[in-house]
N, C-alpha and C positions, 0 to 999 in steps of 0.2 A: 258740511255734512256729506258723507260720501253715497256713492250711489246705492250701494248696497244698503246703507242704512237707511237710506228713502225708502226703498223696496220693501223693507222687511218692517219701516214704522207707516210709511202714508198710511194704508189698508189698515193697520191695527190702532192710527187714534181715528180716524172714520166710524171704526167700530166702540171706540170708547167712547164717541159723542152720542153713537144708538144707546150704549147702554145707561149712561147717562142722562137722558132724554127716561128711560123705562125707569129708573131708579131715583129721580131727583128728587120724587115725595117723601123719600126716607131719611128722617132730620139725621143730622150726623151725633155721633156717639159724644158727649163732653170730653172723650179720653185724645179723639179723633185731631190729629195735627194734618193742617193743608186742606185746601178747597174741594168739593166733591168734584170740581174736574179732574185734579190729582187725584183723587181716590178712583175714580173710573178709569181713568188713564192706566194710574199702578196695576190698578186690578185686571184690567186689561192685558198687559205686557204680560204681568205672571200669568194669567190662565194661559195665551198663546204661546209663552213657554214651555207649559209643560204639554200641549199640543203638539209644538213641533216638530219633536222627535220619533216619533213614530211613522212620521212623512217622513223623515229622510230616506227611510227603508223603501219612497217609492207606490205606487197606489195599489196595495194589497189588500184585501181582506182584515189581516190581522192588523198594519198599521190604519186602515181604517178604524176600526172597532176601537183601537187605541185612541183615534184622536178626536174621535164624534163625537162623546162626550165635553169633554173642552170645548168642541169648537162651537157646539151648541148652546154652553154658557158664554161663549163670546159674540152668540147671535141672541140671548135670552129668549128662543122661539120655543114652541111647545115638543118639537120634535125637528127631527135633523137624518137625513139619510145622504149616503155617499154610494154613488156605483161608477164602475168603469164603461167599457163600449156595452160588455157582455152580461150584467146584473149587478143585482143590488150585493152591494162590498156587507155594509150595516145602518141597522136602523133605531135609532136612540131614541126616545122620546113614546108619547101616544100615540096610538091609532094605527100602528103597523097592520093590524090583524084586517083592520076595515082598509086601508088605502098599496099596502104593498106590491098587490098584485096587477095595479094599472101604471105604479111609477115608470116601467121600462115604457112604454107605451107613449106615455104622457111627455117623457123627454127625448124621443127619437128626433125630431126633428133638431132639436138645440143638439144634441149630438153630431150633426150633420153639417149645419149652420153657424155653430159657436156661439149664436145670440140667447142672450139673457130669456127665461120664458118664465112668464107671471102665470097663475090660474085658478080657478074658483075649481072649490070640490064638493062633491057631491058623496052625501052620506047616509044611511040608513037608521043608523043610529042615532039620536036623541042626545046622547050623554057624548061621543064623542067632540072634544072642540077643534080639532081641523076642519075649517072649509075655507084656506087660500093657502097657494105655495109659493113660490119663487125659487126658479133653478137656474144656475147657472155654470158654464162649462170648466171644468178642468181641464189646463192647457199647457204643454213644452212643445216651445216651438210650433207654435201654431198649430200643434193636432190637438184635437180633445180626445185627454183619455179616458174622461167621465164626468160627472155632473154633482154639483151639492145642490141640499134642496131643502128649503127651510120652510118649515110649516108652520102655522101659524090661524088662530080664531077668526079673523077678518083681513082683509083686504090693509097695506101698509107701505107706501112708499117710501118711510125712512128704512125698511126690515129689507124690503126688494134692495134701496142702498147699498146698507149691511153686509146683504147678503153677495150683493158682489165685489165690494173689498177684502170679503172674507174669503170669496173664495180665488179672489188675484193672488191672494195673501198663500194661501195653497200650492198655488199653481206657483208660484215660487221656492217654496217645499221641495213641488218635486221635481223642479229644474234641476233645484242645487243636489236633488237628488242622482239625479238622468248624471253632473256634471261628478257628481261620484261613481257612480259604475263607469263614466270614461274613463275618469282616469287609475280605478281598477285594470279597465280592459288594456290601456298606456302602458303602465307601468308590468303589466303581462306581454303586452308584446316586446316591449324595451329587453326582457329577459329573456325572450326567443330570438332574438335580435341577436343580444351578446351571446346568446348558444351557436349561432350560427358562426359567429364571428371566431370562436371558439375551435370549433369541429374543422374546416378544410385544411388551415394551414398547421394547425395545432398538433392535429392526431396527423397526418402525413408523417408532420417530421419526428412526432415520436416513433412512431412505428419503424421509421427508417432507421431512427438511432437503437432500439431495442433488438431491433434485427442484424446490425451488424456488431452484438455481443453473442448472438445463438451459437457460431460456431466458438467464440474462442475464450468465451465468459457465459455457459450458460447458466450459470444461476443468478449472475448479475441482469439477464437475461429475462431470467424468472420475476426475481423483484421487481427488476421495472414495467411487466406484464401486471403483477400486483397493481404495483401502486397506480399504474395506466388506466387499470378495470376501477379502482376504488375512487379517479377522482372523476372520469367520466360518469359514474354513477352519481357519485355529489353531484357536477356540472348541469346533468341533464332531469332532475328526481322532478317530481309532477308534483309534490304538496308546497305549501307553505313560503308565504311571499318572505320570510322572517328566518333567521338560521342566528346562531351564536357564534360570538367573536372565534373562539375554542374553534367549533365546527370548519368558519371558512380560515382561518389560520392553517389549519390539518390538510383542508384543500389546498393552498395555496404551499403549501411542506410537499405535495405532493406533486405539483404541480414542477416546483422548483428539481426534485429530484430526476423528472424527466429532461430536465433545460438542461442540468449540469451531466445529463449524458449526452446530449449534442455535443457541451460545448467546453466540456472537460474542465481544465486547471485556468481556461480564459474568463470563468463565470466565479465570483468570491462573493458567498450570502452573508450575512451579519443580521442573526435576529436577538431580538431582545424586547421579550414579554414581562409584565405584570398578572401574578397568576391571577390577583383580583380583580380584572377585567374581563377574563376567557370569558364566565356566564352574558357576556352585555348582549343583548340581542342587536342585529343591524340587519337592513335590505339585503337579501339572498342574494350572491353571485355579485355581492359590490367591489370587495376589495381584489378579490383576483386579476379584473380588466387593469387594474391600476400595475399589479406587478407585472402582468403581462407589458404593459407599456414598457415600466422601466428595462426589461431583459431587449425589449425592441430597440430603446432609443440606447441602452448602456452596454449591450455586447453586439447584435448583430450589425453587422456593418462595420464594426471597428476593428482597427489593426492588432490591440493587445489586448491585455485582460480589462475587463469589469468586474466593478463594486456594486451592488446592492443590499442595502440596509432598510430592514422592516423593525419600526418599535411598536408594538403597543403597549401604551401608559396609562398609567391612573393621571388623571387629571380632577380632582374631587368630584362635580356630578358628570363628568365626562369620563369617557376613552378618547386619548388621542393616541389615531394611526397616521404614522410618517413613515412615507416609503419616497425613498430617496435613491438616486445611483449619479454615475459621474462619468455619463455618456456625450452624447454632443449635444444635448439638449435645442433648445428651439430659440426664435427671436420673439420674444413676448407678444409681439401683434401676430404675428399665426395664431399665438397660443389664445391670443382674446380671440378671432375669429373662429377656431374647433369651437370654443366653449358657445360661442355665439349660433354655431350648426352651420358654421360655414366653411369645415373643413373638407369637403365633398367624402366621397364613398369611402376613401380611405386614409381620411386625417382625422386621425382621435378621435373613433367613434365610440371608443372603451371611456373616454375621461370624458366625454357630454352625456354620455346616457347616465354613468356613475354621482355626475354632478347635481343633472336632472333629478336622478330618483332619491338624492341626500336632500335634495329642496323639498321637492314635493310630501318627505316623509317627514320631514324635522321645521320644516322654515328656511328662509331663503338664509338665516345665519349660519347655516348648516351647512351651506356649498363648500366645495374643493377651493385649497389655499395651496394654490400653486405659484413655487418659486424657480422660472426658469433664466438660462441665458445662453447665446451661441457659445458653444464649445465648455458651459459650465454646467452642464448638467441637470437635472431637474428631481426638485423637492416637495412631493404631495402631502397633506395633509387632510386629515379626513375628523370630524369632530364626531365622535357619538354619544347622543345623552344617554345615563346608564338607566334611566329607569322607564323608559318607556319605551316601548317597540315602535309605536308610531304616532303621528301626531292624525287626529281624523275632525273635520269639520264637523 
């Protein structure tokens, strides 16, 4: 069993033995197939399922409010409250009106300390049935960033239990949460990354080549001031981690009509699309680094002309993009080392980020299929599923 699945079962059969233990008076139904520890168990998994997702969003207010419920039929306690450092997130159950406004209070220290805190309450009221809680910390990485807190008629050491596998059970929630906004924030910088990588040497030598058509081609001149302004604008746009196959194709047409002003009658493209692939969605600013490469490794630096060939195909629930050229290509152990991130600052930092962000978007079957050799050239393959922009834990 792997670790993740320990994580995400210890805490939730813990909590299927509490409920279990509350419910075992209940004869089972004659329809009923499996022991009531199976059925506590089952029952178990599904309520925390449909708890979980509202934690991945992270300890909010609203994924709170979403998940208290659930989580308090996975504690079968009378009521269930969730806050962060700063207040109470929400309050499920009895007795808010009578006990809410001493919780902040009551749990500062465990805020401070991270230790489990048990306690008798005191009530005014007659008919209310809370008088005991049990809180315990919500934690990534060792900070707590708030507390559950399970209440309950008497005093209960399987509940206090419970209640802290439930809420380890949480705090794993919203690790894997925390471990999505990173690599949100990753996969954002990776694309300010490849802008940058983009911008020095890029626009230099357009500008160079657009400028020595002013005097004696200016409209030729003109258009490549066009297409210059429209693909920097693609290049650099602030929304949308997702663009269409169509879209970056358009950029990379655009991109190419600046190259083949450098490099005149020495650069020969060869594309060839399926038009029912243009709508596929893919990772913004992917396939670009990739042709960028190939004009690196298939024309600059070489004595005659260069080929490069873009297809994109239907592949039934795929797109496959193959970009190809017949430059000097590389000796396959360099090329494991780029992909490994051990090409330093300037070995293939366009084809590990691109390979990176087709993993982390699709699955590791997803990565770049690269076919190189000295003096043979190199063959990229890029797989894209057609029906989903991204894959999300």
């Amino acid at each position: 069993m792997t670790l993740a699945a320990l994580l995400f079962l210890g805490p939730l059969l813990a909590a299927a033995g509490f409920l279990l233990g509350r419910r075992a008076a209940r004869q089972a139904r004659t329809s009923d197939v499996g022991t009531p520890v199976e059925h506590a168990t089952f029952e178990t998994l599904h309520t925390a399922s449909l708890a979980a997702p509202p934690l991945r969003a992270g300890l909010t207010a609203e994924a709170a409010r979403k998940s208290a419920r659930g989580l308090r039929s996975l504690l079968g306690t009378d009521a269930l409250c969730l806050t962060d450092r700063e207040a109470i997130l929400t309050w499920d159950g009895a007795g808010e009106q009578h006990h809410s406004a001493q919780v902040l209070d009551q749990v500062r220290a465990l805020l401070d300390t991270g230790r489990d805190k048990a306690f008798a309450l005191s009530c005014d009221d007659l008919d209310c049935p809370l008088r005991w809680a049990v809180a315990v910390p919500l934690t990534v990485d060792d900070r707590v960033l708030g507390t559950l807190i399970a209440y309950a008629p008497r005093e209960s050491a399987v509940l206090a239990r419970a209640a802290g596998e439930v809420g380890r059970w949480v705090s794993v929630q919203l690790e894997l949460a925390e471990l999505d906004r990173s690599r949100t924030r990753l996969i954002e910088a990776e694309i300010k990354a490849l802008r940058a990588q983009i911008s020095p040497h890029f626009i230099f030598n357009s500008l160079a080549a657009i400028a020595s058509f002013v005097r004696t081609d200016p409209e030729r001149a003109r258009e490549l001031l066009l297409e210059f302004a429209d693909f920097t604008r693609y290049s650099f746009r602030r929304h949308g981690d997702f663009t269409t196959l169509a879209d970056e194709l358009h950029s990379i047409d655009q991109y190419l009509a600046l190259v083949r002003a450098r490099f005149g009658d020495r650069l020969s493209v060869t594309l060839q699309v399926a038009p029912e692939v243009l709508p596929v969605a893919l990772p913004f600013l992917c396939l670009q680094p990739l042709v960028e490469n190939a004009v690196k490794h298939g024309v600059e630096g070489a004595v005659g002309a260069g080929r490069i060939t873009i297809s994109a195909l239907d592949a039934g629930n795929e797109a496959e993009v193959v970009i190809e050229d017949d430059g000097a290509g590389m000796e396959p152990e360099r090329l494991r080392r780029i992909l490994r991130g051990e090409g330093g600052a300037s070995g293939g930092i366009g084809l590990l980020n691109v390979d990176e962000r087709l993993r982390q978007v699709y699955g590791d079957a997803y990565g770049l299929v690269i076919e190189t050799g000295v003096g043979a050239g190199m063959k990229i393959t890029a797989r894209i599923p057609k029906y989903r922009a991204g894959v999300h834990s």
